[in-house]
N, C-alpha and C positions, 0 to 999 in steps of 0.2 A: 598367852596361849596362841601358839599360831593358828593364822588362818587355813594355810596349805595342809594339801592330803595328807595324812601322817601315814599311810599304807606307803608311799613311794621314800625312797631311800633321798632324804635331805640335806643339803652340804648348805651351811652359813660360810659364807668369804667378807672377809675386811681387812683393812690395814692401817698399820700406825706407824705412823713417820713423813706424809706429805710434806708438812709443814717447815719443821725443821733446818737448820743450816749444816747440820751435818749428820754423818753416821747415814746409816743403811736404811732402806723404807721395808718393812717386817710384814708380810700374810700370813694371817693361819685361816686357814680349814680345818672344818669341823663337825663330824655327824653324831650327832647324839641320841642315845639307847632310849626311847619311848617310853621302857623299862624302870631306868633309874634314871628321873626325873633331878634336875639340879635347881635347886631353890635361889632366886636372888640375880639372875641373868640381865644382864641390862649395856648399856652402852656403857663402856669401860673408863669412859671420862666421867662419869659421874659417882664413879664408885675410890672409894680410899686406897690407896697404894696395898695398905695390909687387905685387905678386903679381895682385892683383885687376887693377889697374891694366893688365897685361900681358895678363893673360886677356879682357879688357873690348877689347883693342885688337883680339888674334885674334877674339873673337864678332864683333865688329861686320864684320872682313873675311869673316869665314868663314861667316858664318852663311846662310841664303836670305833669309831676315826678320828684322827685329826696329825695335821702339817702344819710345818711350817716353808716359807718361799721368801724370798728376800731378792735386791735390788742393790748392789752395792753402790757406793758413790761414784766409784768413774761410769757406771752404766748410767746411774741416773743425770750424770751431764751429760752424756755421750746421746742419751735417747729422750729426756725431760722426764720430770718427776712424773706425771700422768702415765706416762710407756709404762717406765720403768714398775709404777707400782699398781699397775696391769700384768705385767710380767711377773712381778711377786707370785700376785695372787692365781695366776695358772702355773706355777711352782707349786705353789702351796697345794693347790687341786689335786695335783699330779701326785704329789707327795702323799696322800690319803691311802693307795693301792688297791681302790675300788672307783669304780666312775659311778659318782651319785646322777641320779635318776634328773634333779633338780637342784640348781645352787641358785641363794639367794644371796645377792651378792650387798654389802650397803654402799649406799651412792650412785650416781644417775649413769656410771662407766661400766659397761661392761666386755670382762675380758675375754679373751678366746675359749671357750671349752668344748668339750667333747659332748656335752650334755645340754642340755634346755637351759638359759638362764636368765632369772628376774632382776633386777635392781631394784633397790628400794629406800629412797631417800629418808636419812634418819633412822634407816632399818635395823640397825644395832640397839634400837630403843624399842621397835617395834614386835622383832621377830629374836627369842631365845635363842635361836641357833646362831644368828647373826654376832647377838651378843655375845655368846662364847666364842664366837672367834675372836672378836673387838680384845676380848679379854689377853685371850692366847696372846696376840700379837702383843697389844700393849705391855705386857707383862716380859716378854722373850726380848723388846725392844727397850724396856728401861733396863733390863739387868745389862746391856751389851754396851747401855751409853754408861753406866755406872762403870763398866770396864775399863773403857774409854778414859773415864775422868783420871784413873791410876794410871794410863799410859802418856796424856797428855795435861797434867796438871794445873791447873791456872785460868783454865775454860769454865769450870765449873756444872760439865757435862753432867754428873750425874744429879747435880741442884734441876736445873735445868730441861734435859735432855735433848740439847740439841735447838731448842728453839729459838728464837728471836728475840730475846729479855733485856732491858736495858745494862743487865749484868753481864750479858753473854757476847752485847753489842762491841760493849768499850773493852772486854778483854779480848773481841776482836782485833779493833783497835792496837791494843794495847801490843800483841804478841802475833798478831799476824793471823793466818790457816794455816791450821793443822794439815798433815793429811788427811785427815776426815772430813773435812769441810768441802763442800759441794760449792764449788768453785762456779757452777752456772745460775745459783741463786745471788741475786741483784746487792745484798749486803755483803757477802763473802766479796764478789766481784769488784765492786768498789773499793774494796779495802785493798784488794790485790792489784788494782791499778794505781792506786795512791803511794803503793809502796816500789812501785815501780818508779815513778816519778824521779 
């Protein structure tokens, strides 16, 4: 149960995809009806791929608002992953078409908005609205690396998604960056100097 007003109109911001070697860093915003209450919200890493997947279908009918805002990979070498998926997530804001009262954003970074905003470390665990965003995002961000894995085969993007895996590493290795691979994160980068060699 949150702690914050429930009288003031509340926006949860998060995002999935910092981590990652490649593909796009994904925000959703999300304000949610006091009304119809959603059962089960939580930080979207802790919940099952089908799970998310169900809960992502109830936000989206249940919710009053929600965006999404994204970060593609030449932005995020061009400005670092931290800009960049700051820049999402007032995308995603913007995207809602009402300016919430109060967004609570998770993590200690807070992006530009037009409105009051808190951050809140581990907030996606703490705060329901948080976690429906976590959801949104993570949910909108695997379906787009599973994409991914049909356009560049071999990566194993949709096992994966993008991250750091001893699987993901050596068919780095193995086959080089894709385009999608973020070429200003330290393991891509290495790979692409070696092959320069």
């Amino acid at each position: 149960m949150s702690v914050f007003n429930p009288h003031r109109t509340t926006a949860g911001v998060d995002e999935a995809g910092r981590g990652p070697l490649a593909g796009p860093v994904v925000a959703a915003a999300v304000i949610l009806d006091p009304a119809r209450p959603i059962a089960g919200l939580a930080d979207s890493k802790r919940l099952s791929a089908r799970r998310r997947e169900r809960l992502a279908v109830e936000i989206e009918a249940h919710a009053l608002a929600w965006a999404l805002g994204r970060a593609e990979v030449a932005e995020i070498d061009r400005i670092n992953i931290l800009q960049a998926s700051l820049r999402a997530m007032e995308r995603a804001v913007a995207g809602l078409g009402v300016v919430p009262d109060l967004a609570l954003v998770d993590g200690d970074q807070a992006p530009g908005l037009a409105c009051e905003v808190r951050t809140l470390i581990r907030g996606d665990a703490l705060e329901p609205v948080i976690g429906a965003a976590s959801i949104l995002a993570k949910v909108a961000r695997d379906r787009e690396l599973a994409a991914l894995d049909a356009r560049y085969p071999g990566y194993g993007f949709a096992r994966h998604k993008g991250y750091p895996t001893p699987q993901h590493l050596q068919a780095l290795q193995c086959l080089g960056p894709c385009p999608e691979h973020r070429s200003s994160f330290a393991p891509v980068r290495r790979v692409i100097a070696t092959r320069r060699k």
